[in-house]
N, C-alpha and C positions, 0 to 999 in steps of 0.2 A: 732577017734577024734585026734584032734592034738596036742601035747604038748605045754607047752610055748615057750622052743627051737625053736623047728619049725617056728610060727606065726612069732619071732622075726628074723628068717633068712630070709620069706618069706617077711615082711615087710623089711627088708634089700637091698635085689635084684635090684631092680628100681635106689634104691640110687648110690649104686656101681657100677650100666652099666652105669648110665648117668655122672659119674663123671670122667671118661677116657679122655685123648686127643685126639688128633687128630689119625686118622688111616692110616695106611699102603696104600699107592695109587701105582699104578703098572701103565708103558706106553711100549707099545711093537710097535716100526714102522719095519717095511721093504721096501727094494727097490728090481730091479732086473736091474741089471747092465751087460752089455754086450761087460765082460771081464772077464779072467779068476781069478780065487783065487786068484792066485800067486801073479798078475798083483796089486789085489785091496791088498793085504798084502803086499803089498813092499810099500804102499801108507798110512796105518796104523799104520805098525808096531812099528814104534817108539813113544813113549809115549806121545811126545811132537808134534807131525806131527799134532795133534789139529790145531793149528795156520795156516798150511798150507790148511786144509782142511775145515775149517769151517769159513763161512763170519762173525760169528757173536762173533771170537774169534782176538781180537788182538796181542796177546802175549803170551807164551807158556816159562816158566823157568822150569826145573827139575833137584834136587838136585843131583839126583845117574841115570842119564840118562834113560834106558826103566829096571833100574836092577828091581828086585820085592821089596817093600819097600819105591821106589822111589816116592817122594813127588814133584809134580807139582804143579804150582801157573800157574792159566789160567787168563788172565784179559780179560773182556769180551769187547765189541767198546764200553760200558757205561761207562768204568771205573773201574766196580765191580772188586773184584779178588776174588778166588775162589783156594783152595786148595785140590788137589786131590790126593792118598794115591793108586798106582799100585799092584794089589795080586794078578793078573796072564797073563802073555803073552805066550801064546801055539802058537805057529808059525805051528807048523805039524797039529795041529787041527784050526789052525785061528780064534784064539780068545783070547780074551784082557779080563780083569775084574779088576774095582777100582770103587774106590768109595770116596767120598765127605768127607775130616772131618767135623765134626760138628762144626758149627757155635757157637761163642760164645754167649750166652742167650742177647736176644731182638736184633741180629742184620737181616736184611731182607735184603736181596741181590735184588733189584730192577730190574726188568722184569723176573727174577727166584724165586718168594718168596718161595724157599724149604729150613726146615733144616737138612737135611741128604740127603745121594743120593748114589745107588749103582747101576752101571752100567754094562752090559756086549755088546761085541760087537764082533759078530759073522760073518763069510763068508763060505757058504756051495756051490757047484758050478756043475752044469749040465748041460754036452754034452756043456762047452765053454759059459755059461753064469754063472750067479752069483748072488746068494741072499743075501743081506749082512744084519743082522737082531740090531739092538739096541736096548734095554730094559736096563728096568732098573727100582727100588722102590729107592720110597722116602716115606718124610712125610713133611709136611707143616712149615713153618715156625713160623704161629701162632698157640701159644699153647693151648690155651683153648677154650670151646666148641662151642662160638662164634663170628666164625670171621668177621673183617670189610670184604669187598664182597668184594676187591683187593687179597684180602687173605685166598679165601675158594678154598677147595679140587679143584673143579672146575675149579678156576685160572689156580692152579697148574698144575694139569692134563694138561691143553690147554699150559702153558708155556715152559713143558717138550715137549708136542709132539712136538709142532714147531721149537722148539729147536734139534732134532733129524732130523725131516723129513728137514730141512734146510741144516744139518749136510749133512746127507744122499744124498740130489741133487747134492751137489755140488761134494760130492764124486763120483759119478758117472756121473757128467760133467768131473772131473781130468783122471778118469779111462776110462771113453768110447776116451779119445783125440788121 
């Protein structure tokens, strides 16, 4: 038999999963580019080279250049800006990691509605070609359990991938030239 404790935690349960925000969404694209590491890291390595490499960035500022701490402000062709926070550039391992500061509460960044985002951008390279991988988590911009349909997990997910795999072509339009 079950005590009152019990019944009362067991009645509980339902309440407490259904009362969380939004979850944790993950997007992993890769490319295979045919050119060496080196080649596609001399094309990323600076913090700010965003601007040069992605069509769908206009403008690229960074306070402390590619140092670690460096705060970039990306404005996207919409207008949007977007502030991003660098925690690692490994140049002998090819790979980049930063991540999004948080949005200040109800703002939605328009064709990205995420609000957090943590990126890593990797290039691993075999017999002369090259995988260059992007991933990264986020979480949604709308906070609570039901979002307008511009605004669900869904969105998101699709706005990040094409956001990357865009990234990504063009990067290997610059490196294959």
């Amino acid at each position: 038999s079950l005590c009152l404790r019990d019944s009362i935690s067991i009645l509980l349960i339902p309440v407490l999963v259904s009362a969380h925000g939004p979850s944790r969404q993950k997007v992993v694209q890769e490319i295979e580019i045919n050119a060496n590491a080196d080649k596609i890291w001399k094309i990323i390595e600076n913090f700010c080279s965003i601007q040069d490499r992605h069509p769908g960035i206009l403008s690229c500022n960074a306070d402390n250049d590619s140092e670690i701490k460096s705060i970039r402000t990306i404005e996207l062709k919409n207008g949007e800006k977007i502030n991003e926070v660098l925690f690692k550039l490994d140049a002998e391992n090819k790979r980049m990691q930063y991540g999004m500061q948080e949005l200040e509460e109800g703002r939605i960044i328009k064709g990205l509605p995420i609000a957090t985002h943590g990126s890593i951008i990797s290039i691993s390279e075999n017999e002369g070609k090259s995988k260059v991988q992007w991933k990264g988590a986020f979480y949604r911009s709308f906070p609570g359990q039901q979002p307008p349909p511009e605004l669900t997990d869904e969105v998101c997910i699709e706005a990040v991938t094409i956001f990357y795999k865009t990234g990504l072509e063009n990067l290997k339009k610059l490196a294959e030239k």
